[in-house]
C-alpha positions as CSV (number, residue, x, y, z in Angstrom):
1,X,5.9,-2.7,4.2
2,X,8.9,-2.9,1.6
3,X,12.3,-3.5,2.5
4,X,14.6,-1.1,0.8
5,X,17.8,-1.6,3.6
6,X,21.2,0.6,3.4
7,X,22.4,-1.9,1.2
8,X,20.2,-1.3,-1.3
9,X,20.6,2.7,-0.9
10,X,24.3,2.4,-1.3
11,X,23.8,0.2,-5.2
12,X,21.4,2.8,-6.2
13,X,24.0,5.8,-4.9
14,X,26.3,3.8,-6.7
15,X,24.3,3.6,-10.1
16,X,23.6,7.1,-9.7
17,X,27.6,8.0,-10.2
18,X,27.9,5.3,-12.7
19,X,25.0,7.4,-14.8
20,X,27.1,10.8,-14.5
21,X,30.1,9.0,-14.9
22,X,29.1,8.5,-18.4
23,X,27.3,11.5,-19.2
24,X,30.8,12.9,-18.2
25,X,32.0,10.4,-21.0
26,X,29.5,12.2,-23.3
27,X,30.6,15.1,-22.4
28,X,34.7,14.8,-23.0
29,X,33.4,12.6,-26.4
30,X,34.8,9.2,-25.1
31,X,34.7,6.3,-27.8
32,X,31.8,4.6,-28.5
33,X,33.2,1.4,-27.2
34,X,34.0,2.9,-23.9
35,X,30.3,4.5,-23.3
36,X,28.1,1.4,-23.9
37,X,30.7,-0.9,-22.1
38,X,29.8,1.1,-19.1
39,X,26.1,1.4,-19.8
40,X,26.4,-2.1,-20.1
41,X,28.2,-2.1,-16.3
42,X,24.9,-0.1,-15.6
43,X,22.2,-2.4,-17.3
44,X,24.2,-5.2,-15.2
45,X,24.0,-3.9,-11.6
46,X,20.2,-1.9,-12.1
47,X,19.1,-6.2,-13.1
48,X,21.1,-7.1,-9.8
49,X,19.2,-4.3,-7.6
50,X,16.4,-5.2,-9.1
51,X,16.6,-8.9,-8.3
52,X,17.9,-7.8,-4.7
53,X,14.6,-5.8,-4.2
54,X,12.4,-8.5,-5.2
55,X,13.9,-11.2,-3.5
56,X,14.0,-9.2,0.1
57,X,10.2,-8.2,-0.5
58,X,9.6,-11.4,-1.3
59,X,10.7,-13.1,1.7
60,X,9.1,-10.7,3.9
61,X,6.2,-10.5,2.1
62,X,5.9,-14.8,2.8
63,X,6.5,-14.6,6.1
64,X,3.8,-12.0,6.3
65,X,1.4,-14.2,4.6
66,X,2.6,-17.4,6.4
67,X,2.1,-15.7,9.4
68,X,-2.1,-14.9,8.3
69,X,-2.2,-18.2,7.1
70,X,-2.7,-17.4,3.3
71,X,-1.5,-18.5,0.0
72,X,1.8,-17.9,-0.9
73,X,1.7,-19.1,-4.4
74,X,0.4,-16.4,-5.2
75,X,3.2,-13.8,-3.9
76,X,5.5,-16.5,-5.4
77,X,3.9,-15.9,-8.9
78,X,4.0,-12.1,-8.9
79,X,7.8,-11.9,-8.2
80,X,8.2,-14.2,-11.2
81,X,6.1,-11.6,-13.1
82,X,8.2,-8.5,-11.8
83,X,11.4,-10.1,-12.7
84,X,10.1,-11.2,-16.0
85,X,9.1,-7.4,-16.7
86,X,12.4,-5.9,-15.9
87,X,14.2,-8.2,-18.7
C-alpha cells in the first residue's frame, strides 16, 4: 500500500496552480526571466514531493518487510534508484 497523505495532495494542488500560474504568464507575455524563475520554483517543489513520496513509502515499505522478516537492503536500494531517476 502507498502512502500518498493530505499533505502530499495539498503540494501537488499546489504545483498544479504554480503550472497555470505560468501558463497565465505565457499568456499575458511575462519576461523571460520571470517565467523560468518560476519554473524553476516548480522544478524545486515537484524534487521536494518527490523526495516526500519516497521517503514515506519507504519507511512503510521497511516496516512492512521488518515485520515478514526480509531484507531491507533491498527496498533501501530501490529508493536510491527512484531518487536518482528523478534528477
Amino acid at each position: 500500500m502507498y502512502v500518498y497523505d493530505d499533505d502530499l495532495k495539498k503540494r501537488m494542488r499546489r504545483l498544479e496552480g504554480q503550472v497555470r500560474g505560468v501558463l497565465n504568464m505565457m499568456e499575458e507575455e511575462k519576461h523571460c526571466k520571470d517565467v523560468v524563475a518560476q519554473i524553476s520554483a516548480i522544478r524545486s517543489a515537484a524534487d521536494k514531493a518527490i523526495a516526500y513520496i519516497v521517503a514515506k513509502n519507504l519507511e512503510q515499505c521497511l516496516r512492512e518487510e521488518q515485520a515478514a522478516g526480509g531484507d531491507t537492503g533491498k527496498l533501501v536500494a530501490e529508493a536510491v534508484q527512484l531518487l536518482i531517476k528523478s534528477k
